[in-house]
C-alpha positions in Angstrom: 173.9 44.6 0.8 173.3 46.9 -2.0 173.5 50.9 -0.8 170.1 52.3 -1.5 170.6 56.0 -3.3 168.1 58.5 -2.1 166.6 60.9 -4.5 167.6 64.4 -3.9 163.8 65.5 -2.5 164.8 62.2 -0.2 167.8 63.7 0.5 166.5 66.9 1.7 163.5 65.4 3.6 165.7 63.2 5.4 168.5 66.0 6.1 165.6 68.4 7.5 164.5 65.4 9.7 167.6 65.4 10.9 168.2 69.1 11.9 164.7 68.8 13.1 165.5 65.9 15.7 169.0 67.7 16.9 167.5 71.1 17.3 164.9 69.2 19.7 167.1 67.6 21.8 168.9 70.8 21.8 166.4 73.0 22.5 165.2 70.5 25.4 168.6 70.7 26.7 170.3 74.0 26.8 166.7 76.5 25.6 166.1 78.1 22.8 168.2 81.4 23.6 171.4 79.2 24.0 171.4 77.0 21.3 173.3 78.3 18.0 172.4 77.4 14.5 176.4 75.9 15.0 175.1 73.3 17.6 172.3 72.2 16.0 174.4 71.6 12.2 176.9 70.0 14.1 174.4 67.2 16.3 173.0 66.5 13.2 176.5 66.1 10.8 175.9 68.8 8.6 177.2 71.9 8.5 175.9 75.8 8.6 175.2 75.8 4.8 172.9 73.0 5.1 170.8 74.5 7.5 170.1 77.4 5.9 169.5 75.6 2.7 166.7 74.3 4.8 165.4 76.8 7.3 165.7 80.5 7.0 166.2 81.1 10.8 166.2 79.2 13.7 162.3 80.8 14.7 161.5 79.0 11.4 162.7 75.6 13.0 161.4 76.0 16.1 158.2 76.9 14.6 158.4 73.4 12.7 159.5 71.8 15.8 156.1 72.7 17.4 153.8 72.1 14.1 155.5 68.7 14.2 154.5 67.7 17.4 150.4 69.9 17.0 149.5 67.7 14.6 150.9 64.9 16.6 148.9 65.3 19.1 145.9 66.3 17.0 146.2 62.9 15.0 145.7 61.2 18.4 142.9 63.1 19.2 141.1 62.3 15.9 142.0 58.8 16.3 139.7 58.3 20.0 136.6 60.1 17.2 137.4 58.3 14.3 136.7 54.9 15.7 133.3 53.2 15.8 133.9 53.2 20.0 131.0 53.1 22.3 130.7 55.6 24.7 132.6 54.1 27.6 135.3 53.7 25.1 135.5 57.0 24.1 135.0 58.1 27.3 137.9 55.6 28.9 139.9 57.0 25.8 139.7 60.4 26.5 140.2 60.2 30.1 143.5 58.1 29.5 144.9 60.5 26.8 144.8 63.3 28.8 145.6 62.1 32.2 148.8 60.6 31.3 149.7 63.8 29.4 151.9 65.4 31.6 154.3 62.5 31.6 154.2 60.9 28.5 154.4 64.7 26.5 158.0 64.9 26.1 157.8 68.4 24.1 156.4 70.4 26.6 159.6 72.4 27.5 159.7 72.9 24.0 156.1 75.0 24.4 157.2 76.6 27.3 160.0 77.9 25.4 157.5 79.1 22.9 155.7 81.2 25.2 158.7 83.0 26.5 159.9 83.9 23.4 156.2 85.1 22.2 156.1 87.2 25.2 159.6 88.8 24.1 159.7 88.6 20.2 156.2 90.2 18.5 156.9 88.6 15.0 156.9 85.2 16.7 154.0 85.6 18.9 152.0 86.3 15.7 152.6 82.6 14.3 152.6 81.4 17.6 149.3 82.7 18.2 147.9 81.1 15.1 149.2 77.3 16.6 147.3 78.3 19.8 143.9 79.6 18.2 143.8 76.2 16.3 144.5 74.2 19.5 141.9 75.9 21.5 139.6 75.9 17.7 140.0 72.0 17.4 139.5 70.9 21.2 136.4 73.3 21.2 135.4 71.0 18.0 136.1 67.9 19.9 134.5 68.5 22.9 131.1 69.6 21.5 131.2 66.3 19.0 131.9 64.4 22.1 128.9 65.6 23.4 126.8 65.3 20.6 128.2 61.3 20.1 127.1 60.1 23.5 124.3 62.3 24.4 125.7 64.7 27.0 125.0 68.0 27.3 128.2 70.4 28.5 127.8 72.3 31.8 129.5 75.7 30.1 130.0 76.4 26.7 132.7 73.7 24.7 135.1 77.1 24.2 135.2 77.8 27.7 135.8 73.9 28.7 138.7 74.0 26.3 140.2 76.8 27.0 139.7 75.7 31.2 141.5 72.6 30.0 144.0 73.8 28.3 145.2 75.8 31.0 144.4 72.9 33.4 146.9 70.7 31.4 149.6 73.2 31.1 149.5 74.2 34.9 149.7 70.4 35.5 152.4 69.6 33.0 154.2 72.3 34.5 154.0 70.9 38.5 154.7 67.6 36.9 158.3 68.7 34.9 159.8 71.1 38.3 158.9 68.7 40.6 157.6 65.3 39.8 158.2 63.8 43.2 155.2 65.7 45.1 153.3 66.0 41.4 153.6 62.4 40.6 151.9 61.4 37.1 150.0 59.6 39.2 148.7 63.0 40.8 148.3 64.7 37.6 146.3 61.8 36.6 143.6 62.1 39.4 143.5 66.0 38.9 142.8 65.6 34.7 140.6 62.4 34.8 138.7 64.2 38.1 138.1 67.3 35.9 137.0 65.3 32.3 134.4 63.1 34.4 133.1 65.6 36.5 132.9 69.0 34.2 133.0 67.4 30.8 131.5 63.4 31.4 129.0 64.7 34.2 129.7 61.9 36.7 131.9 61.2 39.6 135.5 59.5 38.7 136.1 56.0 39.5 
């Protein structure tokens, strides 16, 4: 079979792609502090030069690391609005998305990591900030259109909600990841489907 040649912008996607992907698993593995620039050139086959042909520092990947997986997660989000869904879909949708987040969100160590190093390095926390003001922006957004879509009116304001949730799902995520035996998903499940149909849905889970 004939060796397709890549184009050099093809090239260079696909070698970020891969220093992305090794940094990951890297990062995952051994934290953010430990891991060298060394370690993640060599998981992904290249050398030193090529990663800094691609990133200027390894705050720079990490930073693409987590923009990577936000607007992963924000592309599911739109997807539950974006379809013509009645409101026990949307409602079923939502509930499922988050309630199976803490064990189907295999980045999460990656934004725990993020929040140590904020609280340590002050020129990351500034872009790090700007990732969580969006989150928390966005799921305000989405919760007040949910509420306008199927007719429900929210108990405290949509900004409160989201922020309430976001910390809800990080606390859970967290109990889920240290000790998953006593925090089954199965736990974390009933505690974020509990807390959409009671304080967001207005009725009693199922």
């Amino acid at each position: 079979m004939k060796r397709i040649r890549l184009t050099r912008e093809q090239s260079k996607d696909q070698t970020r792609l891969r220093l992305l992907d090794a940094a990951q698993a890297i990062f995952m593995k051994k934290g953010f502090v430990a891991a060298s620039v060394e370690d993640i050139a060599e998981a992904a086959g290249y050398t030193r030069g090529a990663f800094y042909s691609n990133f200027r520092s390894k705050p720079e990947l990490f930073l693409e690391l987590l923009r990577r997986d936000h607007e992963s997660m924000q592309a599911d989000l739109q997807g539950i609005f974006e379809e013509n869904a009645t409101r026990e879909e949307m409602e079923a949708s939502v509930l499922r998305y988050y309630s199976r987040m803490p064990s189907e969100n295999k980045c999460f160590i990656l934004w725990v990591e993020a929040k140590l190093l904020a609280a340590r390095d002050a020129r990351f926390r500034v872009r790090f900030n700007a990732f969580m003001h969006e989150k928390l922006e966005q799921l305000t957004a989405y919760i007040t259109e949910f509420s306008v879509r199927v007719g429900t009116p929210l108990p405290l304001p949509a900004e409160t909600l989201a922020l309430g949730l976001m910390g809800l799902c990080d606390g859970m995520q967290f109990f889920f990841t240290v000790d998953p035996q006593r925090f089954s998903g199965q736990r974390a499940e009933e505690v974020l489907g509990s807390f959409f149909a009671r304080v967001v849905f207005g009725r009693s889970l199922e």
